[in-house]
N, C-alpha and C positions, 0 to 999 in steps of 0.2 A: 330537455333541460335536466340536467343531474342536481339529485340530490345530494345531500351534504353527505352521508355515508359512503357512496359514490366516489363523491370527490375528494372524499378522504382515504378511502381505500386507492383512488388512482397515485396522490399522493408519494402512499406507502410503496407501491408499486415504484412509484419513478423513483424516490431515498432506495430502495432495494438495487433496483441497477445500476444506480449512479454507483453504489459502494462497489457491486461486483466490480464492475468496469475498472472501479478505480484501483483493483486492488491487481497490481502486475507484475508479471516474472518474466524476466528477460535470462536468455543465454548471450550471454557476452563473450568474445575474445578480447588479449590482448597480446603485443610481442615482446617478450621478457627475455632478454639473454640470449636470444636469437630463437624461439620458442615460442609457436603459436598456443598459448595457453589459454583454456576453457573455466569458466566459471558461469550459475546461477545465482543471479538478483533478484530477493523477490522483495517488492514493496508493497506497504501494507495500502489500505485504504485511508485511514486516516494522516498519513503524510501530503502536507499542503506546502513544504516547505519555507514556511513561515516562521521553522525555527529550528533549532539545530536537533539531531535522534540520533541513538545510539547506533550501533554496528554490530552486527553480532556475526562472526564467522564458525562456521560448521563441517568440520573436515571430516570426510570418508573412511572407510577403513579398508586394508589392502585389497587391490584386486574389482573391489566396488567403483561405481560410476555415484556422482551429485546427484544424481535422479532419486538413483536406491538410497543413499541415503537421506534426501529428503522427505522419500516415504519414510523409512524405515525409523526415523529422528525426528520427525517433521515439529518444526518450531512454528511453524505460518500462522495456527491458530493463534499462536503467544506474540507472535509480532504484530497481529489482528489488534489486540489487547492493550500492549503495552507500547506501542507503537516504534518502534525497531527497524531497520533495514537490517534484511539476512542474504546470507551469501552461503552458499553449498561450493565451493571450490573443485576442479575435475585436477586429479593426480595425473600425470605421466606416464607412459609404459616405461616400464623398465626393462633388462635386458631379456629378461622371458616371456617379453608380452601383457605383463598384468601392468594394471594402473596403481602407484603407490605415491608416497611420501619420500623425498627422499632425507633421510635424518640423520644425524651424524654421530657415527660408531662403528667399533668395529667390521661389521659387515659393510659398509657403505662402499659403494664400486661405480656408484652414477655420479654426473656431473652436473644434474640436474638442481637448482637452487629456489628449492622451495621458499625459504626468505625470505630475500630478493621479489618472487612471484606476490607473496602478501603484503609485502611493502608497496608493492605497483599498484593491487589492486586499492590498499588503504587511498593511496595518492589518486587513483583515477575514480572513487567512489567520491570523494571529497572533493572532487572536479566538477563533481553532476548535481550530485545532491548537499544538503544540508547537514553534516555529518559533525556529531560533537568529539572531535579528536580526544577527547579527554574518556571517552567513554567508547573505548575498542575492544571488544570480548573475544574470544579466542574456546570455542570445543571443539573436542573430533572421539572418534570411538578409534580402538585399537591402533592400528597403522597412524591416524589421523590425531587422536591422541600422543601419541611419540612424537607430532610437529606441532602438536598443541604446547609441551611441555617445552619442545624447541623453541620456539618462538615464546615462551615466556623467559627463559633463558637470554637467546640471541637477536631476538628483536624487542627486546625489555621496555624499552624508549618510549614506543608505538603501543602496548599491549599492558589494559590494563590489569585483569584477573579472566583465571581462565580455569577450565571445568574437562575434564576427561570421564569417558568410558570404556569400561575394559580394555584401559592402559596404563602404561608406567614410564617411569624416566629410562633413556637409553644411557648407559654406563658413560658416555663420551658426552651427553648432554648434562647430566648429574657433574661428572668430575669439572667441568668446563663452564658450568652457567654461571653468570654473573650479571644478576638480574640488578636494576637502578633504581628502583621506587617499590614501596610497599606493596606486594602483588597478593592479594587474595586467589585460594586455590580450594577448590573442590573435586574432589573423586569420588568414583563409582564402581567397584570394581565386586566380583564374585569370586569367592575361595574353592570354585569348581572349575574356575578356568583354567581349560586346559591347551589355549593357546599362548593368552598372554597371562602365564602362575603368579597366582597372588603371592607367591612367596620367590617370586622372579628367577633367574635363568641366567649364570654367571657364564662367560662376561659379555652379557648381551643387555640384560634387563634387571633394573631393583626392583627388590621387594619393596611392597605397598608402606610398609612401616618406616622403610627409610626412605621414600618419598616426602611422605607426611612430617617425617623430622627432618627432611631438608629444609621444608618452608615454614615447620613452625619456628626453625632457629633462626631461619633466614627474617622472616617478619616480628623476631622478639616477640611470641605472643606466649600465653601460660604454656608452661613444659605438660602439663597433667590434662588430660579429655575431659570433654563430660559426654559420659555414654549414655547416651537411651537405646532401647528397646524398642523400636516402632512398632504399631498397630500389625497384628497380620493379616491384613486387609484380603485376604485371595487365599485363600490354605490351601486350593488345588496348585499351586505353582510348586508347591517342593521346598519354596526358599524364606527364608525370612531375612529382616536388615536390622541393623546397630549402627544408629548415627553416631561418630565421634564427631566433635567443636573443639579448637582451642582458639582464645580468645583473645581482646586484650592487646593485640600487636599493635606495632608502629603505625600510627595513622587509622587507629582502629579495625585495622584489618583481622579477618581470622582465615582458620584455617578450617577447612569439613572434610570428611570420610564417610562414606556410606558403605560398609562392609554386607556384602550379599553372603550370608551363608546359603552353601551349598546351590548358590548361584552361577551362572555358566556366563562364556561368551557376548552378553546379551546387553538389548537398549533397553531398561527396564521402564515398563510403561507401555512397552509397545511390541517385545514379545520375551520370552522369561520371566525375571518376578515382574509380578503386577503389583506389590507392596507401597512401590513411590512410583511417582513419571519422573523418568531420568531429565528430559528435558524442560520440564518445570522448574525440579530439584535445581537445575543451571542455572537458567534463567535467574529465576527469584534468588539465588545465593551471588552472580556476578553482576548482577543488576545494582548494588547496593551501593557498588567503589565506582570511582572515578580515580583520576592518576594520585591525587592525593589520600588516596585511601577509604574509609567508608565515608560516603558522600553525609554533611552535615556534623558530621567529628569534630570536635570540638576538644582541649583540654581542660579538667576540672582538678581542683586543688584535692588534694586527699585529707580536707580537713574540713572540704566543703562537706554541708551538710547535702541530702537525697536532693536532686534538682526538680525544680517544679515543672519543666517542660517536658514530656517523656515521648522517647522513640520508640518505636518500633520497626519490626523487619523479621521478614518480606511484609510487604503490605499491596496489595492482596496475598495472599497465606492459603498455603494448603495442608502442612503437615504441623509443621511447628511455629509459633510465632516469638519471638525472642524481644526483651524487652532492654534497650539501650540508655541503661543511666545507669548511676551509682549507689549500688544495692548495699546498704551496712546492715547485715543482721539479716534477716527474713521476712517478708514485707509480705503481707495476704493480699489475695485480687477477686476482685469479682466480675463475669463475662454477663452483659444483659443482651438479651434482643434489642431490636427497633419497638417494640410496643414493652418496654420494660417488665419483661420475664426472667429472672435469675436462669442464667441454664449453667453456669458452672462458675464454681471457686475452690480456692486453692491459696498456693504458698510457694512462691520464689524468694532464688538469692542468689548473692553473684554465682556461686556454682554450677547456678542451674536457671537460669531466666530465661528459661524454655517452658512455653505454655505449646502443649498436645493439642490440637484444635481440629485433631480431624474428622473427629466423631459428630461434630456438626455440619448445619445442612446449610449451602449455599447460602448466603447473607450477607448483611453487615450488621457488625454487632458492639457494643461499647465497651472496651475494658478499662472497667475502674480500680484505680489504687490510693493508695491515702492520700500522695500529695500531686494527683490531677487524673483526669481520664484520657483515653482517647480509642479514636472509631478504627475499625477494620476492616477488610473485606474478608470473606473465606469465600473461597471457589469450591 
């Protein structure tokens, strides 16, 4: 006869495999343009299909296989979390053998139609599973970044905001894109790269800066940054980061920069700086929009007085937590525990509705302000 400990611990046990079991990664094909093409699915445990999950696709960088960068990028734990379907997509050899993107600019000599390719899989993803159309993400590092920025460009329709590292626009995608709805965009890049130059490569590649003013023009958000300084969380790396935000845009969209000094080629998080995790840093910044912009956006009069319902974002939050309502003036805040300990206050305003939260320790914890509260998570 088992005792209760027993058969609670057996329990725990069977919850424990059920989740492994459930959590699976398939290699798929499909034939695109006459093109047996390769991609990885990976679905999390918590999809029961009971309701519609985002999509998140994670494109390679030159030369690289979906495997590598799965390790090397790997989002699984964040789709564990936030419950996501992720896809790692496999590029094609090109004329020397290596696997790439194929992107549209000057150099382009393949006839290969990367697009096309994610538009199929959009379409056979939402064949299977439960897929919220409205909510389609788009990152890739270098090579894979260049059909990230493509496809926020050229398949604009389909793709709601989208996140690069250690990439930039290709001259022919910059000159040519003509995005259709408010696209929120985040990058990541290092002022020591010396494949893909933070200060770019005419007439192949833009500089980071006129990237960044591509979309904050394109999404009408404030012309002016607000720069922080991040924590330097790892000082053996060599590198430190300076987030820029600009804010404010159509459909409450914005725009981020995470500038690496003296940062390299790199996934940061996972090998180079260790200051942020680049694939958080995504997540939590593309998580927020849907096609109409920041999910819950709303318009308020510019005469309304502070609104008593207050947003936040990301929520769960690792580095910054940003607070989405209309700031006049300078508004103080105060952070408590769960067992009501002051552990920090301070002072926002529009310029700056960036509360630093990284210095505390996994929780959940309440930010109070004068006209309401509310709860967070920090990872």
């Amino acid at each position: 006869m088992y005792t209760k400990s027993t058969l609670a611990y057996l329990l725990f046990m069977l919850l424990l495999i059920t989740q492994v079991w459930a959590q699976q990664t398939f290699n798929r094909t499909l034939v695109h343009d006459g093109l047996t093409r390769e991609y990885t699915v990976y679905v999390p445990a918590s999809y029961t299909g009971a309701s519609t999950v985002p999509l998140m696709f994670n494109f390679h960088g030159y030369s690289m296989t979906a495997m590598e960068q799965m390790n090397s990028a790997d989002m699984r734990p964040i789709a564990d979390t936030a419950g996501f379907i992720l896809v790692y997509p496999q590029g094609s050899l090109d004329s020397d053998g290596f696997t790439f993107w194929n992107v549209q600019g000057p150099s382009t000599e393949e006839l290969v139609d990367d697009i096309g390719f994610t538009s199929a899989m959009i379409d056979t993803l939402a064949n299977e599973y439960m897929i919220d159309l409205t909510r389609v993400y788009v990152c890739g590092y270098s090579n894979g970044g260049f059909l990230t920025f493509d496809l926020a460009c050229r398949l604009n329709n389909r793709i709601t905001a989208v996140g690069t590292v250690a990439s930039t626009m290709m001259f022919d995608s910059y000159n040519e894109c003509m995005p259709t709805h408010p696209t929120a965009v985040v990058t990541i890049h290092g002022t020591n790269d010396f494949s893909v130059p933070y200060d770019g490569y005419s007439p192949y590649l833009k500089p980071l800066t006129e990237v960044s003013s591509y979309w904050v023009t394109y999404n009408n958000t404030e012309t002016n940054a607000s720069i922080t300084q991040l924590p330097n969380v790892s000082s053996s790396d060599g590198s430190t980061v300076e987030h820029y935000a600009w804010g404010n845009g159509d459909g409450c969209t914005s725009v981020e920069h995470y500038k690496v000094l003296n940062g390299g080629h790199d996934w940061p998080g996972s090998y180079g700086n260790m200051d942020i995790d680049a694939s958080s840093v995504i997540w939590n910044f593309v998580s927020q929009y849907d096609m109409n912009g920041l999910i819950g956006c709303s318009a308020t009069s510019i005469e309304e007085d502070i609104q008593e319902e207050i947003h936040i974002y990301p929520n769960p939050v690792t580095h910054f937590v940003s607070v989405d309502m209309e700031l006049k003036g300078t508004v103080s805040y105060s952070i408590y525990s769960t067992i009501g300990t002051l552990v920090m206050q301070g002072n926002i305003n529009i310029q700056n509705p960036h509360i630093d939260v990284s210095h505390l320790s996994p929780n959940i914890y309440l930010l109070k302000l004068k006209h309401g509260n509310v709860r967070f998570i920090k990872r």
